[in-house]
C-alpha positions as CSV (number, residue, x, y, z in Angstrom):
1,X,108.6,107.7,82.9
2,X,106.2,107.6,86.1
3,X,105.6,104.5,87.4
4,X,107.0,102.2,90.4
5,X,110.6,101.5,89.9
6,X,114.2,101.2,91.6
7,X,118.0,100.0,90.0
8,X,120.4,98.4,91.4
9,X,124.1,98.6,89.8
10,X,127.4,98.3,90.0
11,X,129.2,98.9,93.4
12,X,132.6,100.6,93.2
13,X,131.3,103.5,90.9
14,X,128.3,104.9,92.1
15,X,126.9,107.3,94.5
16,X,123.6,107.3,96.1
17,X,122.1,110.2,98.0
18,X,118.4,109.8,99.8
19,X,116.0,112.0,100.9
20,X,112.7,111.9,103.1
21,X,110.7,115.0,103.6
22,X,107.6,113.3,106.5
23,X,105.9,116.5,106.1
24,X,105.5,116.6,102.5
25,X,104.7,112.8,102.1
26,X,108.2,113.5,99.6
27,X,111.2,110.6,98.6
28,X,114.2,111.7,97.0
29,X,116.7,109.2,95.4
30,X,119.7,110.4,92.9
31,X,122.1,107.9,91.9
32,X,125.5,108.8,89.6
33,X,128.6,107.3,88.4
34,X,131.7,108.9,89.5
35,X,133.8,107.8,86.1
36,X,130.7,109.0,83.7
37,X,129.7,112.0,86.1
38,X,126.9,114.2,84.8
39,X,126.5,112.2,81.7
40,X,124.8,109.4,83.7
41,X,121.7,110.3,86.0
42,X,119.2,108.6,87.8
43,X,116.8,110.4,90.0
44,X,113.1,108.8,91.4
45,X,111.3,111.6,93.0
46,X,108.2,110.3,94.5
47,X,104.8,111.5,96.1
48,X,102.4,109.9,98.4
49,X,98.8,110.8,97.8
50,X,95.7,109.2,99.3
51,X,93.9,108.3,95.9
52,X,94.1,105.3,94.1
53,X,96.3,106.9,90.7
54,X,93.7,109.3,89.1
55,X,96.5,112.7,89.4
56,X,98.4,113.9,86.2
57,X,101.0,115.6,86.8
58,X,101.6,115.5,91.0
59,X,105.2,116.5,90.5
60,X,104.3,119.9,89.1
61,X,106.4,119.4,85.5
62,X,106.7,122.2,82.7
63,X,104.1,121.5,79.7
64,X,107.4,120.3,77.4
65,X,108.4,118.0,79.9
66,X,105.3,116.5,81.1
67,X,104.8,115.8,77.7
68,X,107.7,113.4,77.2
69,X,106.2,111.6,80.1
70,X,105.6,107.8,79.7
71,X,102.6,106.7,82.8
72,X,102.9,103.4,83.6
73,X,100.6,102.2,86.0
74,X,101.5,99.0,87.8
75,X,99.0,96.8,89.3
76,X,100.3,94.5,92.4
77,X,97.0,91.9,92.2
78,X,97.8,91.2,88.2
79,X,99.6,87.9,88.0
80,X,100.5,88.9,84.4
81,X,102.7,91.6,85.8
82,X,105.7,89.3,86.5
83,X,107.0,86.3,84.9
84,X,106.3,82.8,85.9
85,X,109.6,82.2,86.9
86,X,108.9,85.1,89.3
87,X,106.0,84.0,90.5
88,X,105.6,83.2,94.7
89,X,102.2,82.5,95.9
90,X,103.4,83.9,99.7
91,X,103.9,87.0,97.5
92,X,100.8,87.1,95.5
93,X,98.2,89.8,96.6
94,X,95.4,88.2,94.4
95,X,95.6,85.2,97.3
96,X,96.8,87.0,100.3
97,X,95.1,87.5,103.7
98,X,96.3,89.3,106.4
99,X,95.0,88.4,109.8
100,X,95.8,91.5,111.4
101,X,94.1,94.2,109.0
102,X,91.3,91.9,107.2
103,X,92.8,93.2,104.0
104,X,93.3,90.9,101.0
105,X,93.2,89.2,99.0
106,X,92.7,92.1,96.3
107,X,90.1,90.7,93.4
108,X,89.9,92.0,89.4
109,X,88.1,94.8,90.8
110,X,90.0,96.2,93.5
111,X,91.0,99.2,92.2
112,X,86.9,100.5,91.7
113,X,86.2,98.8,95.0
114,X,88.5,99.9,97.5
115,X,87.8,104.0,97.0
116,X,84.2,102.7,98.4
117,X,85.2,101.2,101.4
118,X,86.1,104.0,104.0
119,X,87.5,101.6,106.2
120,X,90.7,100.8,104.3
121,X,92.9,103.5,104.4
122,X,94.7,103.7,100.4
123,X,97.5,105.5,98.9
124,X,99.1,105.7,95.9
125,X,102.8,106.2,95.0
126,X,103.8,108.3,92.5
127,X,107.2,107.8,91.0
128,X,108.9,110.5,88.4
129,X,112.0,108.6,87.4
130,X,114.5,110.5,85.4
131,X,117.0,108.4,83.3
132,X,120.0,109.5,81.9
133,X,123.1,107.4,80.0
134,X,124.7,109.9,77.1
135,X,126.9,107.6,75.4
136,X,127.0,107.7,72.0
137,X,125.8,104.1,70.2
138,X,124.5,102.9,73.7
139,X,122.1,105.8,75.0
140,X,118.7,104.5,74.3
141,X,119.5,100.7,74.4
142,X,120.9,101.0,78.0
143,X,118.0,103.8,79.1
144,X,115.5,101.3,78.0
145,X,117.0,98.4,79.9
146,X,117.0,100.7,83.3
147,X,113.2,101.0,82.9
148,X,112.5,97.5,82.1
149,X,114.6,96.8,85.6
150,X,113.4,99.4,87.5
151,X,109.7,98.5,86.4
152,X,110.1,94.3,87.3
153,X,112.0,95.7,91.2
154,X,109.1,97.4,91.7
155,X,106.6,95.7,90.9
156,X,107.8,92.9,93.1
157,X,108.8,95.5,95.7
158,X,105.2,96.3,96.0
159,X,103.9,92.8,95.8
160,X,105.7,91.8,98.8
161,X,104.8,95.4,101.0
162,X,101.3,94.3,100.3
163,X,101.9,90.5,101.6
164,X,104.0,91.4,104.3
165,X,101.9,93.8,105.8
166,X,101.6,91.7,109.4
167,X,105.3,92.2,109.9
168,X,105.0,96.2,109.9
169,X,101.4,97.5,110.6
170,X,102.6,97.6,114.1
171,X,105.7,99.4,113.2
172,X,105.9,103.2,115.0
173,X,107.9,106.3,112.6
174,X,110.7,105.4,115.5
175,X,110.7,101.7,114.3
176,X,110.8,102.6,111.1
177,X,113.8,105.3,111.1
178,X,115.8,102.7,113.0
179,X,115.5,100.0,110.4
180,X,116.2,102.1,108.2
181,X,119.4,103.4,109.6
182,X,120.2,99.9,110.1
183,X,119.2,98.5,106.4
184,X,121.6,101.7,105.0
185,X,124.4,100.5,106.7
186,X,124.2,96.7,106.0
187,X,124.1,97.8,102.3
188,X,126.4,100.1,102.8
189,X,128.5,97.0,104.3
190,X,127.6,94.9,101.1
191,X,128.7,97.7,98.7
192,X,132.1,97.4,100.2
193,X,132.6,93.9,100.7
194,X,130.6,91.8,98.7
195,X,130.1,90.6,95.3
196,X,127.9,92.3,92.7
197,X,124.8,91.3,93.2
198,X,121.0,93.0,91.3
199,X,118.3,92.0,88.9
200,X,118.2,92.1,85.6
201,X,115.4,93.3,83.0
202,X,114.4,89.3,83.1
203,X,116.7,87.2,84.9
């Protein structure tokens, strides 16, 4: 499954381990369950590339497993990407103009149009998300759910990068690694003392 996506679950049994390689454009995320241990997996690997979503096969897979693949491609300007109910117009790229760049708002066409305009730097995500929930009876109902959540978080995720662009254009790499130092230990914080909180496939 390549697309853009993320999970959130259940606090008290899961581990989370993050990885950024600067130099290889590289994100590393592997989440597990301490009580189901290697019979519940999941790992987003993901690759920055300056295109606009044209590469198979950036993660380097075997044939066989490249083949099991499902690409979904996820589009932040399509209002029929998210639900009504989800639906912010400060959020919505299809409307959004940001005073400092000049970028936005991001037409039907913006995909064919922005590889033409060598003043606006792009890049494209690539996300390889590995899913794994071996329990018998419940395998491919809950494996289907996590992509259906991971799928809506990132899509919004995205949405709001785009339309909050203002707030972090300015940002230096030092900026950056200091929030988020500071954003892993409020969550870290929350794991321990707060209430369960996430999304759902459609909540």
């Amino acid at each position: 499954f390549v697309g853009v996506l993320m999970f959130q679950v259940l606090k008290c049994i899961i581990k989370s381990m993050v990885f950024n390689v600067p130099c290889a454009n590289c994100h590393y995320v592997s989440i597990q369950n301490t009580y189901m241990k290697d019979k519940f997996l999941i790992k987003i690997e993901t690759w920055h590339k300056p295109d606009m979503g044209n590469q198979e096969n950036v993660h380097g897979l075997d044939e066989k497993t490249w083949g099991n693949v499902e690409v979904v491609n996820i589009d932040i300007a399509d209002k029929n990407s998210i639900s009504s109910k989800d639906y912010k117009a400060d959020q919505d790229p299809s409307i959004f103009k940001s005073e400092k760049t000049g970028r936005g708002p991001l037409g039907p066409d913006w995909k064919s149009e922005l590889p033409n305009n060598p003043n606006c730097p792009h890049m494209c995500a690539y996300k390889l998300v590995t899913v794994e929930f071996k329990w018998l009876g419940l395998q491919n109902r809950i494996e289907n759910y996590i992509q259906k959540v991971e799928k809506r978080l990132f899509t919004h995720f995205h949405r709001q990068l785009f339309c909050s662009i203002d707030k972090w254009i300015d940002l230096t790499m030092d900026d950056i690694r200091r929030m988020e130092e500071e954003t892993k230990k409020e969550l870290d914080e929350m794991r321990k003392n707060d209430e369960v909180k996430g999304m759902g496939a459609d909540d």
